[in-house]
C-alpha positions as CSV (number, residue, x, y, z in Angstrom):
1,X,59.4,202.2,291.9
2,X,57.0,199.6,292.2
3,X,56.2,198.1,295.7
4,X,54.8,194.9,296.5
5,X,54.4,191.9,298.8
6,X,55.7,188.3,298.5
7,X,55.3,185.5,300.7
8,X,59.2,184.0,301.3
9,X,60.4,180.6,302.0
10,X,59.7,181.0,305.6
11,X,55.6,182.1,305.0
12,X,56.4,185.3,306.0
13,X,55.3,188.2,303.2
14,X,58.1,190.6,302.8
15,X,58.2,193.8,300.4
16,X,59.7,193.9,297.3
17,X,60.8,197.0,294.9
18,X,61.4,196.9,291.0
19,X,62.3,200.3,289.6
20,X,60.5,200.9,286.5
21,X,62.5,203.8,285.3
22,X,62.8,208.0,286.1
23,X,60.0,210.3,286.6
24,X,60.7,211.9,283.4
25,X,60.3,209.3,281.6
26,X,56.8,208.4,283.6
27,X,55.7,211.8,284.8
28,X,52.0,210.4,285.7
29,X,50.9,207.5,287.5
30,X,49.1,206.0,284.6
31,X,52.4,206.3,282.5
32,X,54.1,204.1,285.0
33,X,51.1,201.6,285.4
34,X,51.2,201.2,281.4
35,X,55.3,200.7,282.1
36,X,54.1,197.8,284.0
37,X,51.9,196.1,282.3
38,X,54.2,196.4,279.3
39,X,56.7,194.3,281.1
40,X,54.6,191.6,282.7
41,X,55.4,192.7,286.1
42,X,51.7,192.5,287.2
43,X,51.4,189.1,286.0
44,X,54.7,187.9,287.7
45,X,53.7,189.3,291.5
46,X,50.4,188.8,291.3
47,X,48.7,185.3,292.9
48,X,49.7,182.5,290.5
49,X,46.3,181.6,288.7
50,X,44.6,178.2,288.8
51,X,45.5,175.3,286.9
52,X,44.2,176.0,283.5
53,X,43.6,179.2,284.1
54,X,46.8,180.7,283.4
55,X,46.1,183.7,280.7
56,X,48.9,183.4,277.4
57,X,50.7,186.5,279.3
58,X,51.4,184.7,282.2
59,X,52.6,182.0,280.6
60,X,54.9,183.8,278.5
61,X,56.4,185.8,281.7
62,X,56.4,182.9,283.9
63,X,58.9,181.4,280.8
64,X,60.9,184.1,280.4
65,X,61.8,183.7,284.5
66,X,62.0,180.1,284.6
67,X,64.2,180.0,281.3
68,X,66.1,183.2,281.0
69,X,66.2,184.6,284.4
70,X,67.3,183.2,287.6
71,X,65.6,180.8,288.2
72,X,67.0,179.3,284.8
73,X,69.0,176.1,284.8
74,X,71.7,177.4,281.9
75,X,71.9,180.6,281.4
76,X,71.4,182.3,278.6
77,X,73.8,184.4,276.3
78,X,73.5,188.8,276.7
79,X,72.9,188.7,272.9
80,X,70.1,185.7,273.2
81,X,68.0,187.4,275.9
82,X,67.0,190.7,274.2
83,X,66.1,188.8,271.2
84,X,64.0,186.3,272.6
85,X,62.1,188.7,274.9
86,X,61.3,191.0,271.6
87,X,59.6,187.8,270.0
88,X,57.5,186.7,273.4
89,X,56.5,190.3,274.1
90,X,55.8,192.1,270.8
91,X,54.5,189.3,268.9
92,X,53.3,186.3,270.7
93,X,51.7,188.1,274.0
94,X,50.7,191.0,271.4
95,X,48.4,188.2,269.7
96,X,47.6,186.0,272.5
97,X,48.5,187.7,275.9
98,X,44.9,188.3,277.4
99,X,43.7,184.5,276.1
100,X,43.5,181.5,278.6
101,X,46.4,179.7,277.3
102,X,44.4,176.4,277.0
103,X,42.1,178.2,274.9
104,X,44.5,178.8,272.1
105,X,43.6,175.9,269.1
106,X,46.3,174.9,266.8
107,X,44.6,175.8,263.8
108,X,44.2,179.7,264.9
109,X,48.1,179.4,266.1
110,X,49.0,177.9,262.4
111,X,46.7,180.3,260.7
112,X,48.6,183.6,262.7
113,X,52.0,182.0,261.6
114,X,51.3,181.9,258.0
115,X,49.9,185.9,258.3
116,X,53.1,186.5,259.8
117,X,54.8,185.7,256.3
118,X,52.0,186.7,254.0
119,X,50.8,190.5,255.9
120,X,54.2,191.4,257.8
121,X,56.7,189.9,255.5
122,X,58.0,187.9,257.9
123,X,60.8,185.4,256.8
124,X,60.0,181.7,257.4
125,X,63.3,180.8,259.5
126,X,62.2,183.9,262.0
127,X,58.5,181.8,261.8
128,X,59.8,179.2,262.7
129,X,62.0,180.5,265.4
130,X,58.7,182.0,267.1
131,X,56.7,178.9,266.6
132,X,59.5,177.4,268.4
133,X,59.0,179.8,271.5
134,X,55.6,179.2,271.9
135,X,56.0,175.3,271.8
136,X,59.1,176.6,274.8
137,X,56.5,178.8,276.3
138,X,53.6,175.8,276.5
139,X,56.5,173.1,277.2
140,X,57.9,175.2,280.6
141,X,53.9,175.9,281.9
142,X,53.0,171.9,281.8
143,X,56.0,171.1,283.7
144,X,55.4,173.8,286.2
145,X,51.8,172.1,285.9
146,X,49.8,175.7,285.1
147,X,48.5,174.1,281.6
148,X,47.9,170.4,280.5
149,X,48.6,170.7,277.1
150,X,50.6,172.2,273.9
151,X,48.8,173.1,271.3
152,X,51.8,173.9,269.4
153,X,52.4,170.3,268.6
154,X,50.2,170.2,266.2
155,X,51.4,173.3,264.3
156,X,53.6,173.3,261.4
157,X,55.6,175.8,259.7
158,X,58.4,176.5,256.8
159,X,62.2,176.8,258.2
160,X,64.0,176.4,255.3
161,X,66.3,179.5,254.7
162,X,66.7,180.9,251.0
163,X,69.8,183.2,252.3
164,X,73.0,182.0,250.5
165,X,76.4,183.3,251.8
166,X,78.6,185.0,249.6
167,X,81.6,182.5,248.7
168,X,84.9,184.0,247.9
169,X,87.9,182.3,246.3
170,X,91.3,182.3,248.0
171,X,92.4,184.7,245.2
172,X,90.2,187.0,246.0
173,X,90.5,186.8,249.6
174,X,94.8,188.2,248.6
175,X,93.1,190.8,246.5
176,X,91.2,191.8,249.3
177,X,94.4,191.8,251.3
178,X,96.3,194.0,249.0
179,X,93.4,196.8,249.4
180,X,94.1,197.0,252.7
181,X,97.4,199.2,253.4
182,X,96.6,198.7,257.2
183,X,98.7,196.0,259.0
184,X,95.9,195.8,261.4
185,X,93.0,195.3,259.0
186,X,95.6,193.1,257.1
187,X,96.1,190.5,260.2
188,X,92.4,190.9,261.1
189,X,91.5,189.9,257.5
190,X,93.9,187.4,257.8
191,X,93.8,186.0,260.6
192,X,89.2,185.3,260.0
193,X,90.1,183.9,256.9
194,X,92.2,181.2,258.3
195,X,90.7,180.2,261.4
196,X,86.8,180.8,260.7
197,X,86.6,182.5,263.7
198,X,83.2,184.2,264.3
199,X,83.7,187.9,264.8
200,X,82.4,188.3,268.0
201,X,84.9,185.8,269.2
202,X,87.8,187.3,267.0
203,X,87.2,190.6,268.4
204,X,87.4,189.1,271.8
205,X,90.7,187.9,271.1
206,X,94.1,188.9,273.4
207,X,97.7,188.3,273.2
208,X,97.2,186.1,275.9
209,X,95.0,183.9,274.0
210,X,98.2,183.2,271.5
211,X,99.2,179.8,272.3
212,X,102.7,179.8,270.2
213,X,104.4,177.0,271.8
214,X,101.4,174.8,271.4
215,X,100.2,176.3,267.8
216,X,96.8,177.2,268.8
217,X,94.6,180.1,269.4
218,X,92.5,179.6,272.9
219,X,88.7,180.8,272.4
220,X,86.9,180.9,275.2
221,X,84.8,184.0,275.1
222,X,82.9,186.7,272.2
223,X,82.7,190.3,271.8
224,X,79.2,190.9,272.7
225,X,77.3,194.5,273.5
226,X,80.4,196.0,274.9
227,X,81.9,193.0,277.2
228,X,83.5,189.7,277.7
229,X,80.7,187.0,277.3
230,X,80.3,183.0,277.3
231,X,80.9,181.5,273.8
232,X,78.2,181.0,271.4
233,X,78.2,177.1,272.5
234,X,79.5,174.6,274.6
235,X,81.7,173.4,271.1
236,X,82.6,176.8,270.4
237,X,84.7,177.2,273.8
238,X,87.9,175.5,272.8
239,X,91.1,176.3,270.3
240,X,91.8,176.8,266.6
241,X,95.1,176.1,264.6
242,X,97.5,178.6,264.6
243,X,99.8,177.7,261.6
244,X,103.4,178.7,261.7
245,X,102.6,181.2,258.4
246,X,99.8,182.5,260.1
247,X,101.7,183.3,263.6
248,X,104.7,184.8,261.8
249,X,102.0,187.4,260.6
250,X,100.6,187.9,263.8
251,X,103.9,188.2,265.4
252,X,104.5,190.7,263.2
253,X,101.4,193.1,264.0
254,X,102.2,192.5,267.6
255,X,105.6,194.4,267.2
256,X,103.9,197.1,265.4
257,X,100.4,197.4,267.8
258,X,100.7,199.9,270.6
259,X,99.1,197.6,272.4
260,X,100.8,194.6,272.8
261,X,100.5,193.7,276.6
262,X,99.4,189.9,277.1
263,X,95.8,191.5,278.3
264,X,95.5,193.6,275.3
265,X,92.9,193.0,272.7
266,X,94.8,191.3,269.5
267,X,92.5,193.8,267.0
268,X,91.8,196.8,269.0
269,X,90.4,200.2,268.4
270,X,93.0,202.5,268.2
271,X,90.1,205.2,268.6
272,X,89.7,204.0,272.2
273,X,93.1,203.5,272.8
274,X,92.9,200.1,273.1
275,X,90.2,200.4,275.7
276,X,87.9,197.8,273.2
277,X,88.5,195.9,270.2
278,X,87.9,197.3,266.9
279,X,83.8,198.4,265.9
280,X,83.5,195.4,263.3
281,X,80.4,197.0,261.9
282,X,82.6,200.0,261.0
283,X,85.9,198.1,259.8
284,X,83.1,196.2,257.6
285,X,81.4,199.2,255.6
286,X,84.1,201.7,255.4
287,X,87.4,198.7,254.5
288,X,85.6,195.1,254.2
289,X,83.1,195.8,251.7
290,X,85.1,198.0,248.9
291,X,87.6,196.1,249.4
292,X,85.6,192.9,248.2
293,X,83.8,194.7,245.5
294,X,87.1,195.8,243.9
295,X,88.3,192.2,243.9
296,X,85.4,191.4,242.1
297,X,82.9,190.3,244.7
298,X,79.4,190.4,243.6
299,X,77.7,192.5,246.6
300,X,74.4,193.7,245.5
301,X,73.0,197.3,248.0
302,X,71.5,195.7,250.7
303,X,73.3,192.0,250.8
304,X,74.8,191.4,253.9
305,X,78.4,190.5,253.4
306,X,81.3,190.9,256.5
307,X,84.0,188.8,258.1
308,X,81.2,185.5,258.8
309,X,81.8,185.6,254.8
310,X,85.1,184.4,255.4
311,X,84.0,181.4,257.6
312,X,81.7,180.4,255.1
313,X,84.5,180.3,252.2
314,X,87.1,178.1,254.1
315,X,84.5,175.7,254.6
316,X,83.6,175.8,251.5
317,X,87.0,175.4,250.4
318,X,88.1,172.7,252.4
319,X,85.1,170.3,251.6
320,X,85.1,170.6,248.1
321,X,88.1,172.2,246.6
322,X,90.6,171.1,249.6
323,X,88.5,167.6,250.1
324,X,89.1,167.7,253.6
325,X,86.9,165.4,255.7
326,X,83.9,167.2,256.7
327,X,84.6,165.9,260.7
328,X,87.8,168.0,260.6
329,X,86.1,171.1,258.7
330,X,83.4,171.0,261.8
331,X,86.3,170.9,264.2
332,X,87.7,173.9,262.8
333,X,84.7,175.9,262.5
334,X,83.6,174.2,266.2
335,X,80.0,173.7,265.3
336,X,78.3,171.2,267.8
337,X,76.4,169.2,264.8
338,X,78.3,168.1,261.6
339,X,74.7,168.7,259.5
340,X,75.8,172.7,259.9
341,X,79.0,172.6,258.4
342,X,77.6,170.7,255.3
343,X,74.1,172.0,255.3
344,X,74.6,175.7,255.7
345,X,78.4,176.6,255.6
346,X,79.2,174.4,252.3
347,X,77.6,175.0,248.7
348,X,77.5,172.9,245.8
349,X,80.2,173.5,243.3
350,X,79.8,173.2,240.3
351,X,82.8,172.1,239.1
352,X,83.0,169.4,241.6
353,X,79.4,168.4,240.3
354,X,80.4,168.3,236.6
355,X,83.5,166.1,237.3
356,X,81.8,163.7,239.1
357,X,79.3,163.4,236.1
358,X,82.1,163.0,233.4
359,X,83.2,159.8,236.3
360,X,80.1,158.2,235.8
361,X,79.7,158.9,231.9
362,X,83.1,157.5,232.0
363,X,82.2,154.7,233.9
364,X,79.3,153.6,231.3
365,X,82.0,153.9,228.5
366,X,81.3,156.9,227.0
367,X,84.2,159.3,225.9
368,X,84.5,162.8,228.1
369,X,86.2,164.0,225.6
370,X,84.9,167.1,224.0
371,X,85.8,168.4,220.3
């Protein structure tokens, strides 16, 4: 345990414990004091250094408890926190911890950046997702007045992803179907296909969240590390359509699942009992995957493919092949900015692009015809 003083909000200093973990684990008093420093906990009880004076570490911790901990003004996803401390610990205070933080130029940030890519192999959207950290850190420690400026303004970086979902066709989304004897993986499969729900928030699904009367499905919570949490956005926390083919299916497994209680999970592990949805990782490599490659999916070793494939080919479908307005597609698939459902979840197709050439080659008079 780690003991220490802090003044309170009446002046008076008060002593405070953090555990730092079992004995076992630390059997020496250096082996906790390296515990320590690994997770900032020096720099966060220690005086608050001048302004700037703040070291890079300090800054970082200081942002992880103003933005991520409770002294944050929204808080942050269970899945989101993990993340984003791995970044700000293991590579941003790894490179710049024990630096003045108003010592740090732009070029020598910009200069790391681009090793990050060209010595670890770093992808450029994961770049730029750091980068944007470190502007967060810099931003957080001039409001809280501990630096003057951000010399991550000045810094620029690649964010442009080269990953391409895998598309599937409707027709391959039955053959899919057909492999898959069980009516749970069937309605599962189903069920993402038609809704472009997000696995996480699939997963968390119940029977309570089946709105029949009102042909919707209510999502206001995801799957995530073992328990209920918030929605991956504000525009993700609403309702689907729930299509009278569609509920006639899921009507169907709920006569079949042994759990079928209005609390009960919708998809859950039978393994468990019911106690927790279905492993999606699992359901993915030992049903998903061969069942897509024997419907004639292209899935190289090593691509990722899983039930987010499916959200990606209804929007797909419905812009191009369906020609649904984009707004309703991004209703649907409840993204907060319409630029994602055309920018990332819709590809060109190429069919669509060689009509609307033959239009215009029409247009200036020339025959389409072909002999």
């Amino acid at each position: 345990m780690l003991r220490y003083r802090v003044t309170n909000a009446d002046g008076k200093r008060v002593e405070h414990i953090t555990p730092i973990g079992l004995v076992r684990q630390f059997p020496k008093d250096r082996d906790a004091w390296r515990e320590v420093d690994r997770l900032g906990l020096g720099v966060r009880i220690n005086d608050t250094p001048g302004p700037g004076r703040a070291s890079f570490h300090f800054l970082a911790e200081h942002y992880l408890k103003a933005d991520f901990g409770s002294d944050a003004v929204r808080p942050k996803s269970t899945n989101t926190i993990p993340i984003v401390e791995h970044y700000v610990r293991d590579y941003l205070v790894k490179r710049f911890g024990e630096i003045i933080a108003e010592d740090i130029k732009p070029l020598e940030i910009q200069k790391w950046l681009k090793s990050l890519n060209e010595t670890n192999g770093l992808a450029w959207t994961t770049i730029a997702k750091i980068r944007g950290l470190m502007h967060r850190i810099y931003k957080i420690g001039i409001l809280h007045e501990y630096v003057a400026q951000n010399p991550v303004l000045h810094v620029e970086t690649r964010s442009k992803s080269t990953y391409r979902a895998i598309i599937i066709t409707p027709a391959q989304t039955v053959s899919i179907l057909k492999s898959l004897p069980s009516p749970l993986h069937y309605t599962l499969v189903l069920t993402c296909a038609a809704t472009a729900l997000r696995s996480s928030e699939i997963l968390a699904l119940r029977w309570v969240d089946m709105l029949w009367d009102e042909r919707r499905i209510r999502v206001s919570k995801r799957w995530a590390k073992g328990e209920d949490g918030e929605t991956k956005t504000d525009a993700s926390d609403g309702y689907v359509p729930l299509h009278p083919v569609l509920a006639e299916h899921l009507r169907a497994w709920q006569q079949q699942t042994p759990h079928a209680k209005p609390t009960d999970f919708v998809f859950p592990s039978l393994k468990t009992r019911g106690r927790k949805p279905l492993c999606s990782s699992v359901f993915v490599a030992d049903y998903l995957r061969p069942a897509a490659k024997k419907a004639g999916v292209h899935i190289e070793d090593g691509q990722r493919f899983g039930l987010h494939n499916l959200r990606h080919s209804l929007s797909n479908w419905l812009v191009n092949k369906a020609k649904v307005e984009p707004k309703t597609v991004q209703g649907i698939l409840r993204h907060a900015k319409i630029q994602t459902t055309l920018d990332l979840y819709t590809q060109e197709d190429s069919d669509e692009t060689r009509a609307a050439q033959g239009e215009f080659l029409t247009a200036v008079g020339m025959s389409t015809t072909v002999n």
